[in-house]
N, CA and C atoms as a LAMMPS dump frame, in Angstrom:
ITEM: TIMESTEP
0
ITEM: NUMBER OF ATOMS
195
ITEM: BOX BOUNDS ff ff ff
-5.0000000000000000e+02 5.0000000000000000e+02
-5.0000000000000000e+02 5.0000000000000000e+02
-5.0000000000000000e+02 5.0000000000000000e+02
ITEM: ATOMS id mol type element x y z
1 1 1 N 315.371 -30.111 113.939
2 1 2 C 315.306 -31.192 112.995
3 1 3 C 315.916 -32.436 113.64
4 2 1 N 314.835 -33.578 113.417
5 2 2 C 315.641 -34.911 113.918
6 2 3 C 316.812 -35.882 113.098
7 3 1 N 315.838 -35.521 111.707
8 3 2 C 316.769 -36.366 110.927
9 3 3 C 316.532 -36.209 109.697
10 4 1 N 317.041 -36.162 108.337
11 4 2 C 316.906 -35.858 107.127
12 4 3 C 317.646 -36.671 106.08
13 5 1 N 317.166 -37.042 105.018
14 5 2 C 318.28 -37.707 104.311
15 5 3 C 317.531 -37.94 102.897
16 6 1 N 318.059 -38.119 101.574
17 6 2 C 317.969 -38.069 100.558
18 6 3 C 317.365 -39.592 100.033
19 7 1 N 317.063 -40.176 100.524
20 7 2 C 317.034 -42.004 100.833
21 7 3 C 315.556 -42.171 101.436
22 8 1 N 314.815 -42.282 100.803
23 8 2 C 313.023 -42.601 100.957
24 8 3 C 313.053 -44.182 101.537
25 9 1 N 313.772 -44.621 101.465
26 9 2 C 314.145 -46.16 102.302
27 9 3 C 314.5 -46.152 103.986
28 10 1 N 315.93 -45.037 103.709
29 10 2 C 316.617 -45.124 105.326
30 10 3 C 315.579 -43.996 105.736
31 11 1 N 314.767 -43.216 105.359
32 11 2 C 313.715 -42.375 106.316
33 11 3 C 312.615 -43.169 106.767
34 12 1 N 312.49 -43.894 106.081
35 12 2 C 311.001 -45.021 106.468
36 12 3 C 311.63 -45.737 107.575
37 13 1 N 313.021 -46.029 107.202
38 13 2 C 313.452 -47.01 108.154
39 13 3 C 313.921 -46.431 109.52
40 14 1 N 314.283 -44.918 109.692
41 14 2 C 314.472 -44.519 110.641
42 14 3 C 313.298 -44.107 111.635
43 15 1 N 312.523 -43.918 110.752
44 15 2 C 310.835 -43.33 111.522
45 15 3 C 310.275 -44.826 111.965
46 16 1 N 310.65 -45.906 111.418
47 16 2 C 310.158 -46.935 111.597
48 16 3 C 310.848 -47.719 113.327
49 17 1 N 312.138 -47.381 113.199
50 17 2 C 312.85 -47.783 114.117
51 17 3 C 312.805 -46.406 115.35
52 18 1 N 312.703 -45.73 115.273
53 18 2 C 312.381 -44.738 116.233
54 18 3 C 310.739 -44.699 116.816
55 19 1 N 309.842 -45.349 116.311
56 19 2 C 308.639 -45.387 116.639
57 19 3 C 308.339 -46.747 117.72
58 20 1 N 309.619 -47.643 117.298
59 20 2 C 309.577 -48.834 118.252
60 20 3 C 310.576 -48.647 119.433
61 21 1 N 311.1 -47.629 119.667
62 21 2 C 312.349 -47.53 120.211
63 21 3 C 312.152 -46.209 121.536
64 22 1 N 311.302 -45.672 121.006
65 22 2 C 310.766 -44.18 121.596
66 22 3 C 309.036 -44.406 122.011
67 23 1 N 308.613 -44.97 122.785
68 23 2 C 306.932 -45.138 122.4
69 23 3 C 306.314 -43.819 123.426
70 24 1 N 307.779 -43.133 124.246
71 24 2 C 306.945 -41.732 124.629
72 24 3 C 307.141 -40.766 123.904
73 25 1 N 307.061 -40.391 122.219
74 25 2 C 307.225 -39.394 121.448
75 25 3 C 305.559 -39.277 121.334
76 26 1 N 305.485 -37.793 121.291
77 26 2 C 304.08 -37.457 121.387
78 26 3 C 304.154 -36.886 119.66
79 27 1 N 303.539 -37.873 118.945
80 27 2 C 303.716 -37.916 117.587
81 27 3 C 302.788 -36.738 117.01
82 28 1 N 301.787 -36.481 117.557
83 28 2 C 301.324 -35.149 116.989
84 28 3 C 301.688 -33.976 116.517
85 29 1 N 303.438 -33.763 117.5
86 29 2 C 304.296 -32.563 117.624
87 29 3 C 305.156 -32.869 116.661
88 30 1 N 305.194 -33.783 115.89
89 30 2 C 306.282 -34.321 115.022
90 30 3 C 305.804 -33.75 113.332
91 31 1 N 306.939 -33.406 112.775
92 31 2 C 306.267 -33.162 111.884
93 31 3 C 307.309 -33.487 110.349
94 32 1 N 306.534 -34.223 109.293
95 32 2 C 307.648 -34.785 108.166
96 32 3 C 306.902 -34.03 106.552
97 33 1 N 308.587 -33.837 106.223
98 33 2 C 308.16 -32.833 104.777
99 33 3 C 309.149 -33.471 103.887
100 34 1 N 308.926 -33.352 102.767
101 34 2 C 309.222 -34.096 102.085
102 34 3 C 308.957 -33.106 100.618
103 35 1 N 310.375 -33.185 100.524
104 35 2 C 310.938 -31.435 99.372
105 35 3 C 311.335 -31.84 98.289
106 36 1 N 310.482 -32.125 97.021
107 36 2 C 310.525 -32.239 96.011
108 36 3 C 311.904 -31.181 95.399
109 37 1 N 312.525 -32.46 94.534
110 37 2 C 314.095 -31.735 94.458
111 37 3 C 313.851 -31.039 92.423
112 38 1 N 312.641 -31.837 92.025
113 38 2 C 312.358 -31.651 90.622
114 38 3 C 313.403 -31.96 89.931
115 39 1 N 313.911 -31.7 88.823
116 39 2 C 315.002 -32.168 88.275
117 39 3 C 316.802 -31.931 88.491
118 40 1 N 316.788 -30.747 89.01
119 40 2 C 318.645 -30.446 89.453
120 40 3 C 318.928 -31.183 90.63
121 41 1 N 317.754 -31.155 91.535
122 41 2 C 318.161 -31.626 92.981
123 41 3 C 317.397 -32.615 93.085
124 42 1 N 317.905 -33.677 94.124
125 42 2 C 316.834 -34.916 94.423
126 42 3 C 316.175 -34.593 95.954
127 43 1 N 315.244 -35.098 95.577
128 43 2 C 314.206 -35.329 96.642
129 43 3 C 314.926 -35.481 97.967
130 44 1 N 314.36 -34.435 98.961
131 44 2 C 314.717 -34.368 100.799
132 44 3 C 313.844 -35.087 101.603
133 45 1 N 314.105 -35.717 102.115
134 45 2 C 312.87 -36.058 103.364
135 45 3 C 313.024 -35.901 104.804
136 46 1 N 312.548 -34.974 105.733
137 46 2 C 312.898 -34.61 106.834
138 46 3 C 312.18 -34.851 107.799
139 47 1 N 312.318 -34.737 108.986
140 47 2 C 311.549 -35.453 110.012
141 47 3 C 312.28 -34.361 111.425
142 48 1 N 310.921 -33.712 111.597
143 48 2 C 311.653 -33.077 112.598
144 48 3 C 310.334 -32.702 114.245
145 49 1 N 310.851 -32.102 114.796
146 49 2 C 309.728 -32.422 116.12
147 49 3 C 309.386 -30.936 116.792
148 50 1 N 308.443 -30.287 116.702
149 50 2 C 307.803 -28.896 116.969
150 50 3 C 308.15 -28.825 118.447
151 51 1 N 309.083 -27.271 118.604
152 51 2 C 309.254 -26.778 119.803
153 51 3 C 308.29 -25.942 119.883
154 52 1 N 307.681 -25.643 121.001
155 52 2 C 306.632 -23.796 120.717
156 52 3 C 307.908 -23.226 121.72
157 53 1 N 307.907 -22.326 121.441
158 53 2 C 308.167 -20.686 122.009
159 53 3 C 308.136 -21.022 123.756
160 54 1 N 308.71 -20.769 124.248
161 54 2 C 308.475 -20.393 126.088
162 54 3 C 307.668 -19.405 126.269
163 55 1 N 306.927 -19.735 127.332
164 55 2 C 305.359 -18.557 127.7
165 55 3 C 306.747 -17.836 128.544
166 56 1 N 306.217 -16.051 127.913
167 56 2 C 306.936 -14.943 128.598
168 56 3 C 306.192 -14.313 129.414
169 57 1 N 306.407 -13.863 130.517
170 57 2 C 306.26 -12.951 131.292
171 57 3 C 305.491 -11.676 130.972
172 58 1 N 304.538 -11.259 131.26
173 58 2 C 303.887 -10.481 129.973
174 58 3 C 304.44 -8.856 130.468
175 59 1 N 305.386 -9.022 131.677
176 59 2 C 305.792 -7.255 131.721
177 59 3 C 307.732 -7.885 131.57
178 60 1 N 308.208 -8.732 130.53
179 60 2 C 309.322 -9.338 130.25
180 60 3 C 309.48 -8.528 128.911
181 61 1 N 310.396 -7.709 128.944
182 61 2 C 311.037 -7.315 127.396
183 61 3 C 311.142 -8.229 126.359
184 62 1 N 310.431 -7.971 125.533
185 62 2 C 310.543 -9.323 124.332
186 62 3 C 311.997 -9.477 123.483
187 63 1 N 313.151 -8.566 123.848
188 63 2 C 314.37 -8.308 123.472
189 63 3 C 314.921 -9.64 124.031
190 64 1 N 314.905 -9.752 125.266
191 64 2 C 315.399 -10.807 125.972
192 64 3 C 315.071 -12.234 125.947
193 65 1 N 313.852 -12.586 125.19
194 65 2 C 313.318 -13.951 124.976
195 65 3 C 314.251 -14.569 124.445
């Protein structure tokens, strides 16, 4: 996770300022959710950036990954 916060303002504004600031983020891998809090909890908005898995060794114990 890159960044998260309860504030639909400072997330716009952080994605906004990180998009001018970073122009080698390969934005495809990025990914933003946004977690309806319904009435007890308020609304999350998160912003975070997809790792995949490391290619294993295919005679590598999968214990050890």
């Amino acid at each position: 996770m890159l960044f998260e916060t309860q504030d639909e303002s400072e997330f716009r504004a952080y994605v906004h300022r990180l998009r001018e600031s970073d122009p080698q983020i390969d934005w495809s891998a990025v990914r933003i959710d946004n977690f309806c809090g319904r009435l007890m909890f308020p609304n999350t908005h998160r912003l975070s950036l997809f790792v995949p898995h490391p290619v294993t060794d295919p005679g590598q114990d999968p214990s050890e990954c």
